[in-house]
KOLVEXGU-42359 format. One record per residue: y, x, z of N, C-alpha, C in turn; residue in three letters. Coordinates in steps of 0.1 Angstrom, whole numbers, plus 2048, in hexadecimal, padded with zeros to 3 digits. Example, Ala and Ser with C-alpha at 12.3 -4.5 7.8 and 13.67 -1.06 7.14 Angstrom:
<doses>
7C788484E7D387B84E7DF88484Eala/7EA8808477F588984780088184Fser/
</doses>
This chain:
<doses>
7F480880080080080080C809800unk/80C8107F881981A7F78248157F5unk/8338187FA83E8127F78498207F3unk/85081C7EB85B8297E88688287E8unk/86A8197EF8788157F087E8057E4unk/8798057DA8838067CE8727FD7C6unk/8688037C885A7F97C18537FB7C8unk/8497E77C88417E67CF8377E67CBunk/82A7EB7D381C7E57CD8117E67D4unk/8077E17D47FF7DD7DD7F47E47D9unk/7E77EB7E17E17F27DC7DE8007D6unk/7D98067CD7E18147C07D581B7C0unk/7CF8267C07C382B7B97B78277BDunk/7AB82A7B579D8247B37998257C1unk/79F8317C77988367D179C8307E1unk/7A98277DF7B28207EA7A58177F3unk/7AA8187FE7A380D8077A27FF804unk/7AD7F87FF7B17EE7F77A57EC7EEunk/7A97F67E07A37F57D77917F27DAunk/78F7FB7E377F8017E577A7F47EBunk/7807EF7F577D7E37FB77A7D47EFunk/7847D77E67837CB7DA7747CA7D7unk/7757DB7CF7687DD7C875E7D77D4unk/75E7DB7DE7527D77E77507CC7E8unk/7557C37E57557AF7E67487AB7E8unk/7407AE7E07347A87D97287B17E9unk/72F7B97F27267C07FB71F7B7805unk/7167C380D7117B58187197B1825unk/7157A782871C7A383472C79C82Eunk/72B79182173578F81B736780826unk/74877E82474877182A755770824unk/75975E82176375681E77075C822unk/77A76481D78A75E82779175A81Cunk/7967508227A174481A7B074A820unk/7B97488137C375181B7CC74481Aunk/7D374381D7E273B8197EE74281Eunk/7F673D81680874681381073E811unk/81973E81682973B81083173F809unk/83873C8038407457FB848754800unk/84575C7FD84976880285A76A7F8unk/86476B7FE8727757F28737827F6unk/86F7897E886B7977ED87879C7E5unk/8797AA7E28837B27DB87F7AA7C9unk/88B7AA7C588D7AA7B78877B37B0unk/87D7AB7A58747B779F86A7BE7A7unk/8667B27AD85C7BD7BA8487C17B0unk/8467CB7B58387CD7AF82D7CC7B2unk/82C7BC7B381E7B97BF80F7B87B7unk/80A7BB7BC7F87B87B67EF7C17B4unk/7E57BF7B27DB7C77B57D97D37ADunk/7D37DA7AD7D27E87A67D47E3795unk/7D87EB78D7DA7E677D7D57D9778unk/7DC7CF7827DA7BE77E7CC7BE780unk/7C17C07837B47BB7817B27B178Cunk/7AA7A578A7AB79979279A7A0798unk/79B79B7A57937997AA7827987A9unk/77B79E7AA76C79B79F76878C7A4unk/7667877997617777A076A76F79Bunk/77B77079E7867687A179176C798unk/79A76279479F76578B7AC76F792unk/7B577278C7C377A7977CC76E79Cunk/7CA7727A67D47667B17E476B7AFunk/7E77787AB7F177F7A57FB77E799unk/7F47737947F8777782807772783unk/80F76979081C76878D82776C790unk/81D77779682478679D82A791793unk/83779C79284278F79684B78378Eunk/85077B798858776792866778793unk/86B77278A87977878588177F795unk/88376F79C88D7737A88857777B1unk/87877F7B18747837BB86D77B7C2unk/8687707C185E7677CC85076E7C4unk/84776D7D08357727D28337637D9unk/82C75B7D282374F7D78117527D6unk/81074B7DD80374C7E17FB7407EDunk/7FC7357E47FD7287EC7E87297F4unk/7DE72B7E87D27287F07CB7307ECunk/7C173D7ED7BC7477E87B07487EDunk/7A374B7E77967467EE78F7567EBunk/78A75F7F178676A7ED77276D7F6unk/7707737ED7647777F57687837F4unk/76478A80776879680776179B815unk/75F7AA8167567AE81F7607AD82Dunk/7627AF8387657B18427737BC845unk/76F7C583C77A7D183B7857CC833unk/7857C082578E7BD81B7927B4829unk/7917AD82F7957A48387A17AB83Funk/7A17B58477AB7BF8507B57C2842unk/7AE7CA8367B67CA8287C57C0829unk/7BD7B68297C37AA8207CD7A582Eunk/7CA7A18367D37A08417DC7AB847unk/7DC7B58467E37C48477EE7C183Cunk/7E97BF82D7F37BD8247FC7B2822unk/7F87A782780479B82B80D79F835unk/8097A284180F7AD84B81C7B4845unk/8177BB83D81E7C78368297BF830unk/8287B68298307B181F8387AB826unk/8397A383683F79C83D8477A8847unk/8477B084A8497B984F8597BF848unk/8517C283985A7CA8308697BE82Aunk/8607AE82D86B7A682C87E7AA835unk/8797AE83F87E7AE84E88D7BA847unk/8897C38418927C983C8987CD82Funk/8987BB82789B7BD81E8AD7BE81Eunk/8B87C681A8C37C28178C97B6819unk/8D77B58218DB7AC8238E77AC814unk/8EA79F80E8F379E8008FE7947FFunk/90979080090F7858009107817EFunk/90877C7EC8FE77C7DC8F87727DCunk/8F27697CF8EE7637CD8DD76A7C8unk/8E17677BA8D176B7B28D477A7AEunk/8CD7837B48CC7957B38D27997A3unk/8CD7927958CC79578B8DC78C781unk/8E378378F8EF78078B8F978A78Dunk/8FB79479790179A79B91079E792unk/90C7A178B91A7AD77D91F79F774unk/91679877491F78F76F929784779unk/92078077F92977F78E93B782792unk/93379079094079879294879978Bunk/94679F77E95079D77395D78D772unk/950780774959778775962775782unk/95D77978C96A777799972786794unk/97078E78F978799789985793781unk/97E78C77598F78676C99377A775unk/98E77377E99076978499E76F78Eunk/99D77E7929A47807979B378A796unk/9AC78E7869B97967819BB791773unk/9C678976B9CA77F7609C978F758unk/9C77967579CC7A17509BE7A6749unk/9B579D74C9A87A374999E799741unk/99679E73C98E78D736981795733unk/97778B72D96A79372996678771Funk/95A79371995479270D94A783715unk/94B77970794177070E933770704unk/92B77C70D91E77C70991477E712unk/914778720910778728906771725unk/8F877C72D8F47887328F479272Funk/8F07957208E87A17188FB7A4718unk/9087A271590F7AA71191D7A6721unk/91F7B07229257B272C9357B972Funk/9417B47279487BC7279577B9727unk/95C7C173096A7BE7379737C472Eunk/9807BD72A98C7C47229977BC726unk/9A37C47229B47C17259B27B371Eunk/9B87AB7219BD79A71D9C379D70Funk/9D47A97139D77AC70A9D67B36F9unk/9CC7B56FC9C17B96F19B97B66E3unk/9BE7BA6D79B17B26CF9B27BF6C5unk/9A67C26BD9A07CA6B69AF7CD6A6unk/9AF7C06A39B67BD6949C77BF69Eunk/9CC7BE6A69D97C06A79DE7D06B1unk/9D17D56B59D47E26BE9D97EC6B9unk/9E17F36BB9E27FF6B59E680B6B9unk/9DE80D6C59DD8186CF9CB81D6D2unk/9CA8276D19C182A6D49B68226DFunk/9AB81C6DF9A38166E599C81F6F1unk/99E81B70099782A70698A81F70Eunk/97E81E70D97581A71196B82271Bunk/96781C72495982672A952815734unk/94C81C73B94281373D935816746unk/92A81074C91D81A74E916811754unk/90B81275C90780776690C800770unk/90B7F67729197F277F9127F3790unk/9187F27989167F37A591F7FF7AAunk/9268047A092E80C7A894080B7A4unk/9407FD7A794F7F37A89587FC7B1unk/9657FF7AC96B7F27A196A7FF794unk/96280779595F80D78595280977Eunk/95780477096180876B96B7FA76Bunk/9687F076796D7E576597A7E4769unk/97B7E87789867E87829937F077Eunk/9907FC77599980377299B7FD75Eunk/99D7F675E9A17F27509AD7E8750unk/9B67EB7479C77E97499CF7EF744unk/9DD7E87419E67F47399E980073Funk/9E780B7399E381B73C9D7822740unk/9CD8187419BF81F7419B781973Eunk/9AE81273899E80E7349A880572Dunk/9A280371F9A47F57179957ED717unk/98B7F471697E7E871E9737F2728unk/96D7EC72E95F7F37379537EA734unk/94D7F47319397E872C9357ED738unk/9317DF73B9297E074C9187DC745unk/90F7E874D9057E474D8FE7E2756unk/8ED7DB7598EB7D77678F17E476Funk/8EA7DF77F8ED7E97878E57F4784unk/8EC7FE7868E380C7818DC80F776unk/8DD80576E8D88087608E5804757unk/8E081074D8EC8107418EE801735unk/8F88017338FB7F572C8F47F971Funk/8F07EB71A8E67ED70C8F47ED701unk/8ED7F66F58F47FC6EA8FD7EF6E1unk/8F87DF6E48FD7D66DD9057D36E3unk/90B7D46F39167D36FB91B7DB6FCunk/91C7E86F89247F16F192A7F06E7unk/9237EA6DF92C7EA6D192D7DF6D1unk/92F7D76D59367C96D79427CC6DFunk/9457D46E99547DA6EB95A7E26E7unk/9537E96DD95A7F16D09637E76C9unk/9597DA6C295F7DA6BD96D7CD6C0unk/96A7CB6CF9757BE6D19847C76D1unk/9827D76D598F7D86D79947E56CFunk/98C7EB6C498E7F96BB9967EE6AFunk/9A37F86B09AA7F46A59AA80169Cunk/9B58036919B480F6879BA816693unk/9BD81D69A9BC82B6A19AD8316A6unk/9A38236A79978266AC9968276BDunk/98C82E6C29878296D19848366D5unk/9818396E197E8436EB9748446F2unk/96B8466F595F8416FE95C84B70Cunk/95E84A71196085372195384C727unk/94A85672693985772C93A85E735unk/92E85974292B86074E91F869747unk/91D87274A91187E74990787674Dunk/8FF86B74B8F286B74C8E786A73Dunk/8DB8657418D88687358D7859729unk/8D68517378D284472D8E483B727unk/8EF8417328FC8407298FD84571Cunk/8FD85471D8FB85D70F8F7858709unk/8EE8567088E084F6FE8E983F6F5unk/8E98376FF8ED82A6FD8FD8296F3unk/9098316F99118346F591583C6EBunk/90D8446EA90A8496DB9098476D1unk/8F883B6D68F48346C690282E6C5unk/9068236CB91181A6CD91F81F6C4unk/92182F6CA9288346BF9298366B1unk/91B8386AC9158416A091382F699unk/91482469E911817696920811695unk/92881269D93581169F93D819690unk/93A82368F93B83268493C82967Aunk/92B82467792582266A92C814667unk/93780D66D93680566E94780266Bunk/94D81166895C811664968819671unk/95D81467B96681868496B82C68Cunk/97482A68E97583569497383A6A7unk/9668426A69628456B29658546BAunk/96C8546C69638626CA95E85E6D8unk/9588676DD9518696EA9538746F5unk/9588746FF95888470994D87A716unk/94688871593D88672194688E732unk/94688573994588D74593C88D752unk/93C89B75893489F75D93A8A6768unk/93C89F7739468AA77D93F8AD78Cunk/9338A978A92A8AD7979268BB79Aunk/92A8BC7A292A8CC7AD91F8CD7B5unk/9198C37B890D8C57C79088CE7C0unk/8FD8CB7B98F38DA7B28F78E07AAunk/8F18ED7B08F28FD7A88EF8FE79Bunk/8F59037918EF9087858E5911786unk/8DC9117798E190676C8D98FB76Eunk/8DF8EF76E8DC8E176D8D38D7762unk/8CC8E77598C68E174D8C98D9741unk/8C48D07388C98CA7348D18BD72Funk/8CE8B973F8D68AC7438E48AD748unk/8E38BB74D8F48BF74E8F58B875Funk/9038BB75E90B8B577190D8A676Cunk/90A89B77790C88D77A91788F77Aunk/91C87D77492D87677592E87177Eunk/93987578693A86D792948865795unk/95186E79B95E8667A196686C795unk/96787979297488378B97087677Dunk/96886D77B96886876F97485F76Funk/97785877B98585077C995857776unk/99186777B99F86B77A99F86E765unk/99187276299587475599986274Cunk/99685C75499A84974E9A584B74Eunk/9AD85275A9BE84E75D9C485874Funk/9C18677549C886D7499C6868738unk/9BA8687329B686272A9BC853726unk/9C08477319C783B7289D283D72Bunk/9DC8467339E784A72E9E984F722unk/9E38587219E285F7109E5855705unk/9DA84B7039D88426FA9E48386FFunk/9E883270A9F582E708A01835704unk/A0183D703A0F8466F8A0B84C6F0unk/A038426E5A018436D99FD84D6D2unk/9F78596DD9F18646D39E485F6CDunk/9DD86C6C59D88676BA9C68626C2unk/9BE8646B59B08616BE9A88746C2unk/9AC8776B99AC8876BC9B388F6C9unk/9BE8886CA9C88916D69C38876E1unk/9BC87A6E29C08736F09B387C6F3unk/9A587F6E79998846EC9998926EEunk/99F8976EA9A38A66F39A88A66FEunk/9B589D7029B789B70F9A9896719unk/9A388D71299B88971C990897723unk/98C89B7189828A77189868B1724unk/9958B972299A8C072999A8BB739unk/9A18AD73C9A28A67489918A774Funk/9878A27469788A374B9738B774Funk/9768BD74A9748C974D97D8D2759unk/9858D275C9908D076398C8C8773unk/9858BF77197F8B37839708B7786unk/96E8BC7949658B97999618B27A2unk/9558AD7A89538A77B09478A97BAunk/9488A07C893B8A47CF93989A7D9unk/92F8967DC92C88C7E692488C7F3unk/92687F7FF92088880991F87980Dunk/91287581090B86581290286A81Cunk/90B85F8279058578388F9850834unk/8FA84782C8E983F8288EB83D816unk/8DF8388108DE8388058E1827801unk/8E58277F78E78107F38DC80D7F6unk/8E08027F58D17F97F18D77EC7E4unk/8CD7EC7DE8CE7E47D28D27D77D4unk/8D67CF7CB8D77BF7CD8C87BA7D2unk/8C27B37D98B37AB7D98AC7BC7DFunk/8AC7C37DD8A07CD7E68A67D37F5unk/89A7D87F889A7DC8058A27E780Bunk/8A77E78168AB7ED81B8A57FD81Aunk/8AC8088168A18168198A481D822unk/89E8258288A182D83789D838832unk/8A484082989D84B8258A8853829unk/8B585582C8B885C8338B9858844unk/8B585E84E8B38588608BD85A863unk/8BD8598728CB85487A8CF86187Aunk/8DA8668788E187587F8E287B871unk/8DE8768678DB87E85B8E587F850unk/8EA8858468EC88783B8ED88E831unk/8F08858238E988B8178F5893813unk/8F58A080B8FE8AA8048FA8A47F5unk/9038A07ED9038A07DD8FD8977D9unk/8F788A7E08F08807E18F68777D3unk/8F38727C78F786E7C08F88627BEunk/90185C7B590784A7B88FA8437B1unk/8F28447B08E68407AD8DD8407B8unk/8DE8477BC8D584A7CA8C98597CAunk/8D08607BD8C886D7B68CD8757C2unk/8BF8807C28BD8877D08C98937CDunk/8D28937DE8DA8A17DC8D58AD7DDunk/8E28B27E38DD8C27E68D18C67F0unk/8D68C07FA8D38C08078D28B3811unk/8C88AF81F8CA8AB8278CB8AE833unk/8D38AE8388DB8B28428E08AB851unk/8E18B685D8E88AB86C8F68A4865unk/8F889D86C90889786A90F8A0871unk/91C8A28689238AE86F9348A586Cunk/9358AF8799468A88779508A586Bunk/95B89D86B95989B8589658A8856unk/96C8B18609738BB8599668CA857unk/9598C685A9538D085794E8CF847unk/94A8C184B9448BA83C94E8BC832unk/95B8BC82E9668B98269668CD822unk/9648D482D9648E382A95B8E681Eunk/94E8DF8259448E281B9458DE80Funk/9488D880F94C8CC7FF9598D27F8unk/9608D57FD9688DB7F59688EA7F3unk/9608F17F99558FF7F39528FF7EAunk/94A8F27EB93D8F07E29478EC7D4unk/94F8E77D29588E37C995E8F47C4unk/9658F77C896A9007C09659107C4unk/95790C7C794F9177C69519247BBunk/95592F7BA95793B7B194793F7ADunk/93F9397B093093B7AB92C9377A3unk/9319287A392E91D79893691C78Dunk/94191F79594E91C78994F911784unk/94B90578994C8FB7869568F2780unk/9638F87899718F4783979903784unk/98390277D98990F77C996910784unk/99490978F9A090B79C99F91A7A3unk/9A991E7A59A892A7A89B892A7B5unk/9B39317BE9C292F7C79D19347BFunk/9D99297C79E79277BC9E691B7B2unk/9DB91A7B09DC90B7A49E18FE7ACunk/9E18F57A39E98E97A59DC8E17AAunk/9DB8D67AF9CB8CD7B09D48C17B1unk/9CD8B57AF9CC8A87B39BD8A57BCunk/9BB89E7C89B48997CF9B088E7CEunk/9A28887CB99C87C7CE99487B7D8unk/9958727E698C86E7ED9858617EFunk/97A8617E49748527E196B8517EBunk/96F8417F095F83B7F79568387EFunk/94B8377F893C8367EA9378277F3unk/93E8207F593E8127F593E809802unk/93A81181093780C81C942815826unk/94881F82094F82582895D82482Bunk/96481D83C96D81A83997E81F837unk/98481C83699182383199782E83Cunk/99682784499783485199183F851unk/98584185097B84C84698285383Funk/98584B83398985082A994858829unk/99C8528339AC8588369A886883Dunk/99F86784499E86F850998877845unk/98E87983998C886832998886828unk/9A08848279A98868219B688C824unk/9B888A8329C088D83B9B88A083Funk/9A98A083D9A78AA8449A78B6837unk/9A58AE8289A48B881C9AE8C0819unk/9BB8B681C9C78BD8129CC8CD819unk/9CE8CE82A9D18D782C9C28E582Eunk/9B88E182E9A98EB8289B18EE819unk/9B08E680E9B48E98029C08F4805unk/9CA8F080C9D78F98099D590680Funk/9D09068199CE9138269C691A823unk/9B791381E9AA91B8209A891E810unk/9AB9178059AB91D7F79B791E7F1unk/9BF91B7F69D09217F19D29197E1unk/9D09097E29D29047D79DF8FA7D9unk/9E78F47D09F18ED7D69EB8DB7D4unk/9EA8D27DF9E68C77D99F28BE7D4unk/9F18BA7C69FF8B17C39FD8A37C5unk/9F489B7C59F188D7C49E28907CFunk/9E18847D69D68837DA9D48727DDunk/9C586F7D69C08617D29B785D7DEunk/9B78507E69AD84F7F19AF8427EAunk/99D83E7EF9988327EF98A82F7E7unk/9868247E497B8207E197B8237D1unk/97682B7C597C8297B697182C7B0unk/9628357B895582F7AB94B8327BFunk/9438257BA93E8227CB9308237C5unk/9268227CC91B8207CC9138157D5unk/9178057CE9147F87D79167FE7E3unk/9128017EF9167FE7FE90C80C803unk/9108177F990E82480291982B80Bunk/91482D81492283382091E84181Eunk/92C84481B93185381A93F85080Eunk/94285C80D94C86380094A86C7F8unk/95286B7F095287B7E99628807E5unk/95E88D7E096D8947E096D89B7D2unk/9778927CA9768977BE9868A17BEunk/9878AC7B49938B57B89928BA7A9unk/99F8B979E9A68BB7959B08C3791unk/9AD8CE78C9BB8D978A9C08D177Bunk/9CE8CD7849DD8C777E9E98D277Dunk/9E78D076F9F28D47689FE8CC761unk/A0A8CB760A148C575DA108B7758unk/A0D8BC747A038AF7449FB8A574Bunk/9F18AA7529E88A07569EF897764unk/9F989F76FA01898772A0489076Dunk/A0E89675DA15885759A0E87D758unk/A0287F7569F58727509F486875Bunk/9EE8727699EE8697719F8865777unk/A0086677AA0F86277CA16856775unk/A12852768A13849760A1083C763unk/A1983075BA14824765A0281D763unk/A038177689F38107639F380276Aunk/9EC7F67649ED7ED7689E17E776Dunk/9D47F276E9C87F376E9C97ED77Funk/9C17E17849BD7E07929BE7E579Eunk/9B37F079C9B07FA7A39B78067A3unk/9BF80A79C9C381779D9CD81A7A5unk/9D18217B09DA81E7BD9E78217BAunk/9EF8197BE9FC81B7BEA058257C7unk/A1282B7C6A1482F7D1A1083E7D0unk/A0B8437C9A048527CDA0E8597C4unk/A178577B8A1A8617B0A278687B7unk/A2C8737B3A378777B6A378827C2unk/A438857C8A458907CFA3F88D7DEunk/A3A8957E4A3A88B7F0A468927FFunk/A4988E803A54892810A4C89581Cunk/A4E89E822A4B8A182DA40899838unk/A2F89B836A26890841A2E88E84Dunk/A33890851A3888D860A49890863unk/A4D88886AA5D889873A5A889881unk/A6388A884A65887892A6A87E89Aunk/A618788A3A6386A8A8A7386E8B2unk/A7B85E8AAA8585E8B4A8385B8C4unk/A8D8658C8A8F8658D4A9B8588DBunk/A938538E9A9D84B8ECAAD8518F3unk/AB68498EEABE8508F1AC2851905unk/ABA84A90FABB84B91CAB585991Funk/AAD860914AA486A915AAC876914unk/AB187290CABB881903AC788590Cunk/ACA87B914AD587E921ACF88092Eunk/AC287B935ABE87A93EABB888942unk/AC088C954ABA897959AAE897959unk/AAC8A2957AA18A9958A9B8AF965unk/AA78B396CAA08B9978A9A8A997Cunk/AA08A097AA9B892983A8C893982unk/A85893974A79891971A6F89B977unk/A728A7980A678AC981A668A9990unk/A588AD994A558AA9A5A5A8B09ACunk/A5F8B19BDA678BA9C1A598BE9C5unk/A5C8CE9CBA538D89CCA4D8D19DBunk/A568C99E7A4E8C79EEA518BC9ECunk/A458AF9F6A438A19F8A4B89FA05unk/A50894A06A5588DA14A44885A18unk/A4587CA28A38875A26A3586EA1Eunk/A3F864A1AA44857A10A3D85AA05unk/A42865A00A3F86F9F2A2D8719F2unk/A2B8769FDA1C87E9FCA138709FDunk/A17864A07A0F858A05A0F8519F9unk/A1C8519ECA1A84E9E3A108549D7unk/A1185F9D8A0E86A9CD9F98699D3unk/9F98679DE9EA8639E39E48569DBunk/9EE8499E29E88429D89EC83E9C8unk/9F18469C29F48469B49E684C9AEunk/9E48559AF9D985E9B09C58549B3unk/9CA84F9BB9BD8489BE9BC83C9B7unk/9C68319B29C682E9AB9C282F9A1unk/9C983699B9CA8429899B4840988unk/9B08499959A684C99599B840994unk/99C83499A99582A9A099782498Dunk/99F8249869A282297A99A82A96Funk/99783896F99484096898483B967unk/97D83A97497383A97796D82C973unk/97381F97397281A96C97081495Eunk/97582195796E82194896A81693Dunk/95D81B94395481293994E80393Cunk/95280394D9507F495495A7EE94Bunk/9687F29479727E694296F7E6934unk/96B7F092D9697F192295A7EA91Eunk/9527E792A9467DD92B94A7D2926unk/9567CC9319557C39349657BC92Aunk/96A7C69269757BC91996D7BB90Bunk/9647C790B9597C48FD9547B58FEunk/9557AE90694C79D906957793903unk/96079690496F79090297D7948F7unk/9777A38F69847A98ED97D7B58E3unk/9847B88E797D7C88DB9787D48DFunk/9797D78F396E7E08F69777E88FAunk/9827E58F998B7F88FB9967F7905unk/9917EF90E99C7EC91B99A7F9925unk/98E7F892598B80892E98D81692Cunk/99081491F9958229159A3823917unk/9A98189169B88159149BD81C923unk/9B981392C9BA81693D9B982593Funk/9B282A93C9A983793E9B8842937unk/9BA84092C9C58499259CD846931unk/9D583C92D9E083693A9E3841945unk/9D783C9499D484495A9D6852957unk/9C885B94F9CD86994E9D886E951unk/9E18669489EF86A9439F786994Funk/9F486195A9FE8619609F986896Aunk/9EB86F96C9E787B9759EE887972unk/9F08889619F789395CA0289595Dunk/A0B88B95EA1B88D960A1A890970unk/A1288E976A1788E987A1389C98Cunk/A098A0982A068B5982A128BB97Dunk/A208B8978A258BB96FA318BF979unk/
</doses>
């Protein structure tokens, strides 16, 4: 009864207990068990039944409607002759299956296999600036309102990939960056007719752009898509990007994963194409902007799919180095470590002189991205970001000019981030700096920044007030010493209290009355040592 997370199945070689016990049916000491079941909802696509479909010797397969679409296993009345050992078998494996119920994913979802389209339509439902292809299921694809093939005459910049890792791409499409995104299922690449069905809603005579993540069944898909697009009048190009840092070279012939740095070449690239350069100059821009970003990741737990189970493959205290938005194995698994250790490593590993991965060198310019990977919350996020920029300036001597925080390619509801980092030059500033009318793309970040911090005003009772008043006199009167006793014992009877009030406001409030008290008090043990 092996499980791997992701497919199910019951039974597996000739040689399995399972199996052996089947074959044995017909042995001595046979007797009747009648099973009955309920409808079981298992994971979507689940892979239930007996070793290579073969039914039962004697009986037909009580299996054969296994699975079905949304995942139900029925099994209303089942009559088996079987020796004593299939009995423990067979009861062990309902077990199993009720058990594995217990941790399937929680979803605020309907039917698993509606998901992307789902979304797509609370997507234009929610931004008038957006609309989609109506070819729902098999064709899947989001573009500008403002948009049509026969009246465009700007460069088309398109990309696209499997979806679950919202709000890219879809999210980023808008005046100055994406004119469409072909969403494919989750984690699987969009088919080649939903590609070229967004070719051709929005390639006018300048032609189109196609901005691919480095995997292989994008490539593939986007390719043909292109090469029929070609034959077909139209004008195509394609830049692949590839900005993943976890693993060492050489990476073979699949090359480094797309990951976050693929957002920043969207921005530079539909600025391009919004100031009307050609289809040649926006895809050199794009090319250069993709070589130029790297990226790297660092995942608390791994997703879990729409309809499957929950996986525990990384344990409590744990995490993953380079862990990919797919759920592809990283560098390393590793203690949880504080996140300004974590942020060190990651940005090593980034502009590693080994790899040469990107060509930052101290003194260069950078832009910062600190993307969540879908579960992680913004305070998080702030807090590696807050902890990158001055590591960047101090410990690699780079200047940061822009830096991007928040959620911009996620992986469904994995907790963690990643840190993607861009040597910006004049240009690519302008690009991203430029307006965009895309969703998701954050406002607020471009330009100079002024000084992180001032200084809090002072009241003005303060700025005149003696000073000598404020300090203790060297000796106590009795008055004095009886006060300063029970101030003190107080303070203390408060301190010690702790986690009683913080017990007991967690049933009523938020838990941090004892925390709150606790500062308080210190503070005023400290001014009275003073």
């Amino acid at each position: 009864r092996p499980r791997d997370g992701s497919r199910w199945r019951v039974g597996g070689p000739d040689d399995s207990p399972l199996t052996s016990s089947i074959k044995g049916a017909a042995a001595p000491r046979n007797r009747r068990l009648l099973l009955r079941t309920s409808a079981f909802s298992l994971p979507s696509s689940p892979r239930l039944g007996f070793p290579t479909g073969r039914p039962i010797p004697g009986h037909s397969d009580p299996f054969a409607r296994s699975p079905l679409r949304r995942g139900f296993f029925r099994c209303s009345e089942v009559s088996l002759t079987s020796s004593s050992d299939l009995c423990s078998e067979v009861d062990s494996w309902f077990l199993w299956i009720a058990s594995a119920m217990a941790y399937q994913g929680k979803k605020l979802i309907d039917d698993p296999n509606d998901v992307v389209t789902e979304f797509i339509e609370g997507l234009v439902e929610t931004y008038p600036g957006l609309q989609y292809l109506d070819g729902f299921p098999q064709v899947k694809v989001v573009l500008r309102a403002d948009v049509s093939s026969s009246t465009y005459d700007k460069v088309a910049v398109i990309s696209g990939g499997g979806s679950g890792h919202e709000p890219a791409h879809a999210g980023f499409v808008g005046v100055g960056m994406l004119t469409a995104a072909i969403c494919g299922d989750v984690f699987t690449s969009p088919p080649v007719d939903s590609i070229l069905a967004g070719i051709r809603a929005v390639t006018g005579p300048m032609g189109c752009l196609l901005i691919v993540k480095n995997y292989t069944g994008d490539r593939l898909n986007f390719g043909l898509a292109a090469e029929q697009a070609k034959s077909e009048g139209y004008k195509v190009e394609m830049v692949i990007v590839g900005d993943d840092c976890a693993l060492p070279p050489p990476r073979g012939i699949a090359g480094r994963r797309g990951l976050a740095g693929t957002i920043l070449v969207h921005k530079v690239t539909g600025a391009a194409a919004s100031a009307g350069l050609s289809l040649a100059e926006v895809a050199a821009e794009a090319k250069h902007a993709a070589e130029m970003v790297g990226t790297m990741g660092v995942a608390l737990s791994v997703c879990t799919l729409p309809g499957q189970v929950t996986s525990d493959r990384l344990g409590p205290g744990k995490m993953e180095l380079g862990l990919g938005i797919h759920g592809e194995p990283g560098a390393a698994v590793t203690d949880l470590q504080p996140v300004d250790v974590v942020v060190s490593h990651v940005l090593k590993q980034i502009l590693s002189m080994e790899t040469q991965y990107v060509p930052i060198t101290r003194g260069s310019r950078v832009v910062l991205m600190i993307n969540g990977l879908g579960a992680t919350p913004i305070m998080e996020l702030m807090i590696a970001a807050g902890k990158a920029v001055p590591q960047l300036q101090l410990e690699h001597g780079v200047a940061v000019e822009r830096v991007y925080t928040g959620s911009f390619m996620t992986s469904l509801d994995m907790a963690g981030f990643s840190i993607s980092i861009m040597k910006a030059d004049s240009e690519i500033l302008l690009r991203l700096d430029a307006p965009t009318k895309a969703p998701y793309w954050p406002v607020g970040v471009d330009g100079e920044h002024p000084p992180a911090k001032i200084p809090v005003p002072v009241p003005p009772s303060r700025s005149t007030r003696n000073e000598e008043v404020l300090t203790q006199p060297h000796e106590l009167n009795k008055q004095g010493y009886i006060l300063q006793v029970a101030i003190e014992a107080a303070t203390n009877a408060v301190i010690s209290l702790k986690e009683s009030l913080n017990e007991w406001d967690s049933k009523v409030g938020d838990g941090d009355c004892g925390s709150t008290m606790f500062r308080g008090a210190t503070a005023i043990l400290e001014d009275m040592r003073k």
